[in-house]
N, C-alpha and C positions, 0 to 999 in steps of 0.2 A: 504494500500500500504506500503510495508517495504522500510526501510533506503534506501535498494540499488537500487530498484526502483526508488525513491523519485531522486537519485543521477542522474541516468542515463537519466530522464526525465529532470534533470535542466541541462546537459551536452548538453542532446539534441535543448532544446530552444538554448542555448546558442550558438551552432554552426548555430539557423539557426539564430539569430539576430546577428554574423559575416556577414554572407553570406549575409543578408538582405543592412548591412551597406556596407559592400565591393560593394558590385554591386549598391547601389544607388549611391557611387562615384565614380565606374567605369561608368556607365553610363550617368552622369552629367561630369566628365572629370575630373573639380576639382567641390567641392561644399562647400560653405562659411560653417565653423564650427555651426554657428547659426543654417543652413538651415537643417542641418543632423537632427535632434531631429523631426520636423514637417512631414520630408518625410517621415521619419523610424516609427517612429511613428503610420502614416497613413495606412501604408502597416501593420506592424505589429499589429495595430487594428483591420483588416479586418481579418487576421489570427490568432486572437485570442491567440497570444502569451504572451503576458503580464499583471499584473493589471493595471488598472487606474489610480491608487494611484502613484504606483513609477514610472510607466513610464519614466521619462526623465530621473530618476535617473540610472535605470537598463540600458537603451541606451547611457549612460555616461558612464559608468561601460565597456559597450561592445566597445565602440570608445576607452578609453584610451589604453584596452586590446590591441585593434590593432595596437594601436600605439606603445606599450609597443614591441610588436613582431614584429615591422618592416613591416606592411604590409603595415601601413598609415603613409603619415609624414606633420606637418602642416608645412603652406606656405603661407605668408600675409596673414593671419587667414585666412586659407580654408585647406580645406583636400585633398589631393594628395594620390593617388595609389603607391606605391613604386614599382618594377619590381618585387619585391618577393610578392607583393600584387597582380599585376596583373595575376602571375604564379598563386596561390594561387584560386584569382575568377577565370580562365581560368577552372581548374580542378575541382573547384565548379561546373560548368557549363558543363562541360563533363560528371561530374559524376550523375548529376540530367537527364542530355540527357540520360543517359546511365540507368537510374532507370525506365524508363517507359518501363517494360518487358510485351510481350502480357500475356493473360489471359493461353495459349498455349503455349506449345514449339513445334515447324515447324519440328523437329527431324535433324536439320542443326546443324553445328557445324561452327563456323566463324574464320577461323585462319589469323594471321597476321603474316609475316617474314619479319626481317627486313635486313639491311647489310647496317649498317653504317661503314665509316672505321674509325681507330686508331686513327687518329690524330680529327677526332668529338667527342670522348668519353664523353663528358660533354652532348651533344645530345641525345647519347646514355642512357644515365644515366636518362636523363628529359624523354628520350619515353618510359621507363622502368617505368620512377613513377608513372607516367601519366595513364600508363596502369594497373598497380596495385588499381592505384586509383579508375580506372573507375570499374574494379572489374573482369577484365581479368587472366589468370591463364598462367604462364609460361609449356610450356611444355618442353623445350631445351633453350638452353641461347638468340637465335634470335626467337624464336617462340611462342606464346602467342594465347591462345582458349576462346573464349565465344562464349555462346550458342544463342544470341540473335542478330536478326539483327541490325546492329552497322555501316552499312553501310555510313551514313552521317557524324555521329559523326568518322570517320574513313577518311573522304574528309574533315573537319575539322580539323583534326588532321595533317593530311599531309599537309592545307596550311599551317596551323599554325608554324609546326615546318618546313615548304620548304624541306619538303624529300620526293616531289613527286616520284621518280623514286627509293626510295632507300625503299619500304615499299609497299610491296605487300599483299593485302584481298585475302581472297579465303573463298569459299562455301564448305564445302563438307557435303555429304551426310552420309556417315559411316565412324566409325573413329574405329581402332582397339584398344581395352581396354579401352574404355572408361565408364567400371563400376564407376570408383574411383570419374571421372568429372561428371558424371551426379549424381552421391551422392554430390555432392561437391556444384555444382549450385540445387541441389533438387528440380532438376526436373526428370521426368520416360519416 
């Protein structure tokens, strides 16, 4: 395996022992500093993510990180979500939702349009990233295609961001030009 391999494989443990620790104290609320190390741990044992040997040091390493970027902040020793931590695990979790594409493509196209107005643009900007993240492709400045259905994670998204009525899904069947998108999501 060459260097850059070697790189992109420790990139990748790395992001999912973030994820691992962010969502173990997203879903604990807060969770006492001690406790992180046995959870994380546990999970990441069963996933064979780490050695044996450094364990607690390597999930030290990944806690400070987060701490270090604002996503976690201690709090009478325990670890708290910060809202940019919460933003952060939300689109961990949209984007893992969003990864489970069938074996098939249904030959659908799934467009989203949005109309938030002016004075939301901060909104605008989160359902923009949000959608980039999940791995959506802009077609037009309010308009955005994926090929997979997305349906739930798209009723999530609208309560999440409370823009029921401002964020319309559509189906369709045939899209004109779309060589470029089905090269693009690779699929035929």
């Amino acid at each position: 395996m060459g260097d850059l391999e070697k790189s992109a494989k420790k990139k990748a443990k790395r992001k999912k022992i973030a994820s691992i620790i962010l969502g173990t104290v997203g879903i604990a609320g807060v969770i006492g500093i001690a406790l992180v190390a046995p959870n994380v741990l546990g999970a990441m044992g069963k996933l064979g993510l780490i050695p044996m040997g450094r364990q607690k040091e390597i999930i030290n390493r990944a806690r400070d990180r987060l701490l270090k970027q604002g996503l976690l902040r201690r709090e009478n020793g325990f670890l708290r979500l910060t809202p940019k931590g919460q933003n952060k695990l939300r689109l961990l979790q949209l984007r893992e939702a969003a990864m489970h594409r069938p074996r098939r493509w249904d030959r659908r196209w799934r467009i989203l349009i949005f109309d938030i107005p002016e004075y939301r643009k901060s909104l605008r900007d989160k359902i923009r990233h949000t959608l980039e993240g999940i791995g959506f492709v802009r077609l037009q400045d309010s308009v955005w295609i994926y090929p997979y259905d997305c349906e739930d994670l798209i009723a999530l998204l609208k309560a999440d961001f409370k823009i029921g009525k401002d964020l319309l899904y559509m189906i369709v069947e045939e899209l004109e030009g779309d060589k470029n998108l089905k090269r693009h999501f690779n699929i035929h």
